[in-house]
C-alpha positions as CSV (number, residue, x, y, z in Angstrom):
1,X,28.9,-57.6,40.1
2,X,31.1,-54.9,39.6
3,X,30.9,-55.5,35.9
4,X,27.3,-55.1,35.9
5,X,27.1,-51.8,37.4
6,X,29.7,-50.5,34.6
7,X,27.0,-51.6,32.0
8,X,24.3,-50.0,33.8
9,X,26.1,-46.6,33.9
10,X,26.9,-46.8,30.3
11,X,23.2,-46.6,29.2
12,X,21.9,-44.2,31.7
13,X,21.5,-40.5,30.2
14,X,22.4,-39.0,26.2
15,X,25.4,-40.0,24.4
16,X,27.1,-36.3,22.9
17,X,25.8,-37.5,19.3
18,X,22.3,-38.0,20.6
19,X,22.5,-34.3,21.7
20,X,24.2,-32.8,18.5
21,X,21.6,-34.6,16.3
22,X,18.7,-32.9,18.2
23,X,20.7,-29.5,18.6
24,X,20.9,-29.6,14.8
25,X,17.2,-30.2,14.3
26,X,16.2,-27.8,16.7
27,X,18.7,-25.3,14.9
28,X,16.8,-26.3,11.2
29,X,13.4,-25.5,12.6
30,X,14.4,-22.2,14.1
31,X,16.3,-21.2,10.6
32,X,13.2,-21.9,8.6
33,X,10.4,-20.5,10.9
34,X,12.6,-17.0,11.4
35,X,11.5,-15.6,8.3
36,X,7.6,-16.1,9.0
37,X,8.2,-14.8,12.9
38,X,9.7,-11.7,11.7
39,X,6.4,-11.3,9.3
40,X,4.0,-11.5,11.8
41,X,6.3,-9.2,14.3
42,X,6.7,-6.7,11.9
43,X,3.6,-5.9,10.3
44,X,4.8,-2.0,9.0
45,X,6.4,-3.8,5.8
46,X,7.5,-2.5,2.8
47,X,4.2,-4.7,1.4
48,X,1.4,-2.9,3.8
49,X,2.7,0.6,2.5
50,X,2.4,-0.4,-1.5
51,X,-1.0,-1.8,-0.5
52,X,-2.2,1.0,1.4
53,X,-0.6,3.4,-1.0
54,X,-2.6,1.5,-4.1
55,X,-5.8,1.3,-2.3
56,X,-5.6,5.1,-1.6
57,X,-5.4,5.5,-5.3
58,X,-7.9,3.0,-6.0
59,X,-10.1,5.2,-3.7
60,X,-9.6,8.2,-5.1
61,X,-10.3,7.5,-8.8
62,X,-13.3,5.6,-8.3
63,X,-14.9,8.7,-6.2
64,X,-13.4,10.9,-9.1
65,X,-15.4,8.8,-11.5
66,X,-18.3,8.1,-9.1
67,X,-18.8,11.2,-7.8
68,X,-18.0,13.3,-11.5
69,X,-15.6,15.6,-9.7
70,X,-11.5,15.9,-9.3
71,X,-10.2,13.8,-6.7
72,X,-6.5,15.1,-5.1
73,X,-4.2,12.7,-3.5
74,X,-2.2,15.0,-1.1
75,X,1.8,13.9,-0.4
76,X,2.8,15.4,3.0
77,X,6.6,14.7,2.8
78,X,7.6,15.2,5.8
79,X,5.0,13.2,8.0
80,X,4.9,10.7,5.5
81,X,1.0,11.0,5.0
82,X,-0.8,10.6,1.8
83,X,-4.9,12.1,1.9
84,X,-8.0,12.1,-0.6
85,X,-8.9,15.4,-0.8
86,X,-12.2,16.2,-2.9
87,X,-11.6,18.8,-5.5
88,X,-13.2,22.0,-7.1
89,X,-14.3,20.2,-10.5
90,X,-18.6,21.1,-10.2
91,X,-20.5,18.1,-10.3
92,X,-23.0,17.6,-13.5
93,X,-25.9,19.8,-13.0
94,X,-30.1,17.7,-12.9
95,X,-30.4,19.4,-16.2
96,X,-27.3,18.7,-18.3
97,X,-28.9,14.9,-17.7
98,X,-30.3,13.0,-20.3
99,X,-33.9,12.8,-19.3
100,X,-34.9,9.0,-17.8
101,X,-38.3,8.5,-17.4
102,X,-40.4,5.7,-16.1
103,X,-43.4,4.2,-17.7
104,X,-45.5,6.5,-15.9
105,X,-43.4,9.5,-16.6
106,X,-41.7,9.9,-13.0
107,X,-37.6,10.2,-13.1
108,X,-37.0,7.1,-11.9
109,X,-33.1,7.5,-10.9
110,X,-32.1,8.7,-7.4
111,X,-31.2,11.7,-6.8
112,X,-27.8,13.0,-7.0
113,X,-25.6,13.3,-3.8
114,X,-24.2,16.2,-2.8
115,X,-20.6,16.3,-3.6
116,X,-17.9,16.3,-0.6
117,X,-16.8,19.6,0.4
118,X,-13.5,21.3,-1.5
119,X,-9.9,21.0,0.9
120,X,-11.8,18.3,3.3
121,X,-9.5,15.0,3.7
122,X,-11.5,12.0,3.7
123,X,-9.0,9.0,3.4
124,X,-5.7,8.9,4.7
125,X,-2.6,6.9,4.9
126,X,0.3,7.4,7.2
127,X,3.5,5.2,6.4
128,X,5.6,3.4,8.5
129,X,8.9,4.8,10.0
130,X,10.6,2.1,8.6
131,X,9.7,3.6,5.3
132,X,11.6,6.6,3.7
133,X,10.7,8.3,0.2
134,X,13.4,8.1,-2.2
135,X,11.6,10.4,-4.8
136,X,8.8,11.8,-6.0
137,X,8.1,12.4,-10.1
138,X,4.8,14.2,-11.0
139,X,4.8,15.4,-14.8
140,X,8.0,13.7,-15.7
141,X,9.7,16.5,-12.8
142,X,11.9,15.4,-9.5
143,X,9.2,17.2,-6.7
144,X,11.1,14.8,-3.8
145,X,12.3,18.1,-2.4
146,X,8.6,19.3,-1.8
147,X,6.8,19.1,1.3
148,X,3.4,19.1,0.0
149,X,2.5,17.2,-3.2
150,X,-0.3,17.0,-5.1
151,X,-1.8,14.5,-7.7
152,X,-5.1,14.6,-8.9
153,X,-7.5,12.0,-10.4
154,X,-9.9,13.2,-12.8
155,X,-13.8,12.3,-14.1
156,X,-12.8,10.5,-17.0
157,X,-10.8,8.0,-15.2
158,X,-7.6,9.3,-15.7
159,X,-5.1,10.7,-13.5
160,X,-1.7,12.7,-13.5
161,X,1.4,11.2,-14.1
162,X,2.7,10.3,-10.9
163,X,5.9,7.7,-9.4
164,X,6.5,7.3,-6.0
165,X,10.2,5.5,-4.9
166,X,9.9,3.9,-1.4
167,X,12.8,2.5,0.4
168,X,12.9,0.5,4.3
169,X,15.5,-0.1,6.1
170,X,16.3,-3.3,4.9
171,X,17.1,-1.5,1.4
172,X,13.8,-2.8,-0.6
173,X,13.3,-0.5,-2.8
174,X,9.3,-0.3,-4.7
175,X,8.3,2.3,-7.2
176,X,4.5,2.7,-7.2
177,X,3.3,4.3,-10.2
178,X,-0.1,6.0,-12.0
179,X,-0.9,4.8,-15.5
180,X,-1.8,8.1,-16.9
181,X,-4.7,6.9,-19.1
182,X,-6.2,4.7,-16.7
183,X,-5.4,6.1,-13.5
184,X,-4.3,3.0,-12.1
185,X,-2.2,2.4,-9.7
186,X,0.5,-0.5,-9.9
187,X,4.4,-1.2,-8.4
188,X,7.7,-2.5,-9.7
189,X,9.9,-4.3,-7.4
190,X,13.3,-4.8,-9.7
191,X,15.2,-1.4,-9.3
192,X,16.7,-1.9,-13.2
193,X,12.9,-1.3,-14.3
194,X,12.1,1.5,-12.3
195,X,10.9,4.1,-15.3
């Protein structure tokens, strides 16, 4: 009987490689769900700002074109706040118009909206303290010293030249530039093709 009871206790509880297998797979799932955790934790990412900074510019030179007048993008340096500011470019007057008329001889277009009033922001975008600017080009000239900076999108679709260099604390670095003749806004990721 004694020899029985010495078998029992053998198979009661986890042999130490039993444990160490599931420690191991326990320690895989955690390594490989991290990455996503931290995404979801930290939504101020060097990714939100480029994608709030594009869409401001987006913004503003569809109004410029839209609305027929200069649209500013306004760089506040030091709060780390980028604004659409409408500009003092006069809208096209009801005359200078080519004339439209209807069949029955009515102007059939709507009638122009009043353009938004000069030095009022109407968009903003406030970045992340996580996120420092590394520079600031505007005409080929270093204005990362300024406080205020200002870019401006014009009727024709175009826009100032313009680079922005963004840095987090995690040392991603993003340059977000203008196209000059389109006035679009895109990024480069890879520091060695930062223009």
């Amino acid at each position: 009987m004694i020899s029985d009871r010495t078998i029992d206790r053998r198979h009661e509880g986890f042999t130490l490689i039993e444990i160490m297998v599931v420690c191991a797979i326990i320690g895989i799932i955690i390594t490989i769900s991290v990455p996503a955790i931290y995404r979801v934790l930290h939504p101020e990412s060097m990714t939100k700002a480029v994608k709030d900074i594009i869409e401001l510019c987006e913004d503003a030179r569809s109004r410029a074109v839209l609305e027929n007048t200069t649209v500013t993008m306004v760089l506040h340096t030091a709060e780390k706040r980028l604004e659409l500011v409408a500009g003092a470019t006069p809208r096209t007057s009801v005359p200078d118009r080519l004339e439209s008329l209807s069949v029955s001889g009515e102007e059939w277009r709507m009638p122009e909206s009043p353009a938004p009033a000069s030095g009022k922001a109407f968009s903003s975008v406030k970045l992340s303290d996580r996120i420092m600017i590394e520079g600031i080009r505007l005409h080929l000239r270093d204005f990362t010293d300024d406080e205020v900076v200002s870019v401006n999108f014009y009727p024709n679709g175009t826009s100032d030249e313009f680079s922005l260099f963004l840095v987090n604390d995690q040392n991603e670095a993003r340059q977000i530039y203008l196209e000059v003749v389109t006035g679009t806004a895109d990024y480069e990721v890879d520091r060695l093709k930062f223009r």
